[in-house]
C-alpha positions in Angstrom: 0.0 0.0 0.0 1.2 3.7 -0.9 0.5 7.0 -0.3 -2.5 8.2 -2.2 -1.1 11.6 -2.7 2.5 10.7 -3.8 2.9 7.5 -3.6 5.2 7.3 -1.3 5.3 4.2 1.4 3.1 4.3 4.5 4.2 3.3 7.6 2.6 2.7 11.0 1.6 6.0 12.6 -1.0 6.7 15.5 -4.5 4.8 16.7 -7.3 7.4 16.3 -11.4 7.4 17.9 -13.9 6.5 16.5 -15.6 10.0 14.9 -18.8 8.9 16.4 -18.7 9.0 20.0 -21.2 5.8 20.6 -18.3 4.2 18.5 -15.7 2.0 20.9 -13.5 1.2 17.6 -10.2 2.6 17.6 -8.6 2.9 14.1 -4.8 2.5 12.7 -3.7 5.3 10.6 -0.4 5.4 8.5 1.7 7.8 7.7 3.9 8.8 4.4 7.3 10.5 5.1 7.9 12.2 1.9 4.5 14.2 1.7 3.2 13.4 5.8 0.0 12.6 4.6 -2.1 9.5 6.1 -4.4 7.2 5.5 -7.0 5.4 7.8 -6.2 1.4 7.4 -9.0 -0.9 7.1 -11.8 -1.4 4.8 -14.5 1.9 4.4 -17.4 2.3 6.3 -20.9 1.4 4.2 -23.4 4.0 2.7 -25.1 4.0 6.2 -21.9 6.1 8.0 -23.5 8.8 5.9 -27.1 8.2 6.7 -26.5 7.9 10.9 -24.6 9.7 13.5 -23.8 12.8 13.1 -25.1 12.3 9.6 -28.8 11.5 10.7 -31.8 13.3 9.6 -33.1 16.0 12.1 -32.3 19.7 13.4 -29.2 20.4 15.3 -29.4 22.4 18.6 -29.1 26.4 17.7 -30.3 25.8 13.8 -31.5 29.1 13.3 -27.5 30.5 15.0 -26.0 27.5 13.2 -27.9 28.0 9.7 -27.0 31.9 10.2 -23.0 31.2 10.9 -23.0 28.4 7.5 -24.8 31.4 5.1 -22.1 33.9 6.7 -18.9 31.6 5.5 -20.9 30.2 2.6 -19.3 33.2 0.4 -15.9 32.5 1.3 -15.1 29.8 -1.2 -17.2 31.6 -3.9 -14.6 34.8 -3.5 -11.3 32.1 -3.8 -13.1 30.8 -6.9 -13.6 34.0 -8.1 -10.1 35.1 -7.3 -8.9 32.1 -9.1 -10.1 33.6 -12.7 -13.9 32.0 -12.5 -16.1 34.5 -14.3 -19.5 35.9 -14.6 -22.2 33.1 -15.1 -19.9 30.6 -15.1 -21.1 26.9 -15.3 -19.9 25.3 -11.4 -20.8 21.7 -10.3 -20.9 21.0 -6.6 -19.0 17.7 -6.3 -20.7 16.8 -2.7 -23.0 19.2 -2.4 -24.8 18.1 0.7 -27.7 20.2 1.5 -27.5 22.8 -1.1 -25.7 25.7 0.6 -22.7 26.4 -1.8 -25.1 25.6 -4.8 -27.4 28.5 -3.6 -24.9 30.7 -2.8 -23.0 30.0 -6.8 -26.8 30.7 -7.9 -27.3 34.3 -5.9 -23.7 35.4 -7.6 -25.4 35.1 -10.8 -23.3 31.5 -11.9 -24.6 28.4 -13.3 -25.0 26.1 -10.5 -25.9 22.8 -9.8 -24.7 19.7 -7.5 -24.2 15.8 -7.0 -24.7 14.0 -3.8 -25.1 10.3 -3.2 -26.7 10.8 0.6 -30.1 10.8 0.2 -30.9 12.8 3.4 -28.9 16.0 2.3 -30.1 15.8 -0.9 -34.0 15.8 -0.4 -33.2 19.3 1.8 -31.7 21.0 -1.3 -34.1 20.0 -3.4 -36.9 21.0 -1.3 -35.1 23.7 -1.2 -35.7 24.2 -5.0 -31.5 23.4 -6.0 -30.4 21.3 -8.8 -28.9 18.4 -6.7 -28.8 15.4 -8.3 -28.8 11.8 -6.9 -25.5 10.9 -8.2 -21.6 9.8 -7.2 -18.3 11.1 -8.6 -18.2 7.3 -10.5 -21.9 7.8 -11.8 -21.4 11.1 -13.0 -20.7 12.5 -16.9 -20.4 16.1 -17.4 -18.6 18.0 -20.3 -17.2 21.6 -20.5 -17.5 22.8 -17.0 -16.1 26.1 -16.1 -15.3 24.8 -12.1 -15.8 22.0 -9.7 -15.6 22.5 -6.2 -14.8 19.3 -4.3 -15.1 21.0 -0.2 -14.3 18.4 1.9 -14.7 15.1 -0.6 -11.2 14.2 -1.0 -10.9 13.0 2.6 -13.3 10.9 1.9 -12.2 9.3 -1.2 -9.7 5.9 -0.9 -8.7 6.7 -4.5 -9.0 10.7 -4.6 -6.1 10.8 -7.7 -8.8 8.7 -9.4 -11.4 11.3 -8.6 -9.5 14.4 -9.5 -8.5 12.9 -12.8 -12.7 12.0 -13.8 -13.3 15.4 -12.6 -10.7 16.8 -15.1 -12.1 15.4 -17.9 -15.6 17.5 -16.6 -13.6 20.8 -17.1 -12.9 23.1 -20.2 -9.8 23.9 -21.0 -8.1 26.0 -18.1 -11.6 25.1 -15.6 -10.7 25.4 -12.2 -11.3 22.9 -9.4 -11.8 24.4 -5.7 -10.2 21.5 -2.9 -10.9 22.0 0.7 -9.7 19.6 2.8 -8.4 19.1 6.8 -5.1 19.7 7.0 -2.7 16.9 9.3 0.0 19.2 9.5 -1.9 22.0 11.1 -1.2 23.5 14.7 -4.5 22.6 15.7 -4.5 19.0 14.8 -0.9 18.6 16.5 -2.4 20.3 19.7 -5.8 18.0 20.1 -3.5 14.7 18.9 -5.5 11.7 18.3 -8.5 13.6 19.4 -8.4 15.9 16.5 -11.8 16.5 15.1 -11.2 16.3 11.6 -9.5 12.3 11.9 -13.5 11.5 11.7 -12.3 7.6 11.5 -13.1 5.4 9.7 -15.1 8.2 7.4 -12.4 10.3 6.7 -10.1 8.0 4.4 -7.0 10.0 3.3 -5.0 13.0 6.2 -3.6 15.2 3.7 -1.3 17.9 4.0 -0.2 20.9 1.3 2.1 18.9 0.4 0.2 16.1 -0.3 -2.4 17.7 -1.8 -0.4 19.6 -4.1 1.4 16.7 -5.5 -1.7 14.4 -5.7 -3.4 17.6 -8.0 -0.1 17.8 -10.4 -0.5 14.0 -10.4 -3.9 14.3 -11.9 -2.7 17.1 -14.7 -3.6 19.9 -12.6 -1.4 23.2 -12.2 -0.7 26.7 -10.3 -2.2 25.6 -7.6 -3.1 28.2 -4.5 -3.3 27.6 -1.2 -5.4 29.0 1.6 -4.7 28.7 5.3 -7.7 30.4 7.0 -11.0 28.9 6.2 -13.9 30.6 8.3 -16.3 27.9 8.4 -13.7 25.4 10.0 -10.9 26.9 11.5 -11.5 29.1 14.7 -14.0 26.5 15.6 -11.8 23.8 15.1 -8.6 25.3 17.3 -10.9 26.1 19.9 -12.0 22.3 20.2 -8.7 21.1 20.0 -7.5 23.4 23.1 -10.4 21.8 25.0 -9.8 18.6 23.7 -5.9 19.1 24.8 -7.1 20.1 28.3 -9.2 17.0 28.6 -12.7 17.4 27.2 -13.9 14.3 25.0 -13.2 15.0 21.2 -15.2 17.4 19.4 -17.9 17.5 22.0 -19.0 20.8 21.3 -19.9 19.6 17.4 -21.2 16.6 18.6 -23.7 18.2 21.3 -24.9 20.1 18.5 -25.6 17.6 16.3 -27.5 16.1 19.5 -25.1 12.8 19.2 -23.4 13.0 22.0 -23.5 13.5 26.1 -21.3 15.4 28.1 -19.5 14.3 31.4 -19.5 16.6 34.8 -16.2 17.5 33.8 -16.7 18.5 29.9 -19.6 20.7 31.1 -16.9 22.4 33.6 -14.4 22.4 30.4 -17.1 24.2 27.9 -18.0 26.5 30.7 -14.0 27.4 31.4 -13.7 27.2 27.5 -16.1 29.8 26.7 -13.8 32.4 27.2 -11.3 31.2 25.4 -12.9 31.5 22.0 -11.0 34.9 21.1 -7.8 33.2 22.1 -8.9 30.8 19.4 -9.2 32.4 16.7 -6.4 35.0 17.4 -4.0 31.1 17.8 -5.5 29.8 14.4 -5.0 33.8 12.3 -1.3 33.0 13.7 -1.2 29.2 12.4 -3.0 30.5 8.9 -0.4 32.8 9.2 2.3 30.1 9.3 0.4 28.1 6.9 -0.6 25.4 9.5 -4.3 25.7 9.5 -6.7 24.0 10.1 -8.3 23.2 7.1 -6.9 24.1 3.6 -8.6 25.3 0.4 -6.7 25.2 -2.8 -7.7 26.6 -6.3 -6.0 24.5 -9.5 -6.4 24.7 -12.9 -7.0 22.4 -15.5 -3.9 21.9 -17.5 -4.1 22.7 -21.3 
């Protein structure tokens, strides 16, 4: 077995959680020293992982905050598309496209938008929504002469994502951008929580990347000038504070998983949250500094279709 991104070998690395917290598993990741990448051993879950768990059908606590907070940082990849070259009315496919959000958002800039997402759940909210979201995988899907696809948070999903990047090129025009977002397994924040890191999400998250690794895996799959971004709203300061919580002892990602109502919280992860609350500015100031030393987070990364 080799590294997905540059394959390079893999060696043994760390045990992670479960990402579900009713989950006892632990899981065996490996790690590549010539990119740092990792991948989680072991087969993939089944269709249900997505259907279940912090996937399940239902309202998180705070929807109205929480749905306010995902509209705010819904325009942030739109502008690093946009910045990339994408122009006026341009034809975008949301690769993963979940409930809708970044389809809506394309479609109120005035592009072309439309979206594929196998999970059933997600996808009857966008199209009650009104969205063109269609029932369909990356494998099961043919388009032609795209102007951008934006893949935010796929990849880490994918046991072959070279495989994916390369039928997604042959979607693009000449010179179409792709938009990546994707953890990152070098960041300060995933170094700080250790094992505990949010975004491990074992056994659902298949592939750890880092820049590195994702740079290499997109010139693998004929893609160029690719630009990397270090400070991604909807992840980041969230996901430092968590990991400072978790570092202190509070049980991983509890605050995500109370909201998503999938989780319960000890005597002493209440008395964490409650002496975590202040903390939040720290947070975010901590992860501006890691962007800043391009350790965030999570990653986003613009590349272009080679001629």
């Amino acid at each position: 077995m080799t590294c997905p991104a540059c394959a390079g070998p893999l060696a043994a690395w760390i045990s992670v959680p479960s990402g579900e917290p009713a989950d006892p598993r632990r899981f065996e990741l490996l790690r590549c020293p010539d990119c740092g990448s990792a991948v989680t051993a072991g087969d993939p879950p089944g269709p249900e992982a997505y259907e279940q768990g912090v996937y399940r059908s239902g309202q998180p606590r705070a929807a109205a905050l929480v749905g306010a907070l995902q509209r705010a940082v819904a325009a942030q990849p739109i502008r690093l598309l946009e910045r990339g070259g994408l122009a006026p009315g341009a034809r975008v496919l949301d690769a993963g496209a979940g409930g809708g959000r970044l389809v809506a958002a394309l479609a109120a800039r005035g592009h072309d938008a439309y979206g594929i997402e196998p999970s059933a759940r997600s996808r009857e909210r966008a199209v009650a929504a009104g969205l063109d979201v269609r029932a369909e995988t990356l494998g099961e899907h043919a388009a032609r002469d795209l102007d951008a696809v934006v893949m935010w948070h796929v990849l880490e999903h994918l046991d072959d994502p070279l495989g994916a990047l390369e039928r997604v090129r042959g979607w693009l025009k000449p010179g179409g951008l792709v938009l990546l977002g994707v953890p990152n397994r070098e960041s300060v924040q995933a170094r700080m929580a250790g094992p505990g890191w949010l975004h491990f999400d074992a056994p659902r998250h298949r592939v750890h990347l880092t820049p590195r690794g994702l740079e290499a895996l997109a010139h693998s799959a004929g893609f160029e000038r690719p630009a990397t971004h270090h400070m991604i709203w909807e992840h980041n300061p969230a996901g430092m504070w968590m990991a400072i919580l978790t570092r202190m002892g509070m049980a991983p990602g509890l605050p995500f998983h109370l909201l998503k109502r999938n989780a319960r919280a000890r005597p002493v992860d209440v008395a964490l949250l409650a002496a975590g609350v202040p903390l939040a500015p720290l947070a975010v100031a901590a992860e501006a500094i890691a962007a800043a030393a391009r350790r965030g987070g999570t990653v986003a990364m613009t590349i272009r279709r080679a001629s």
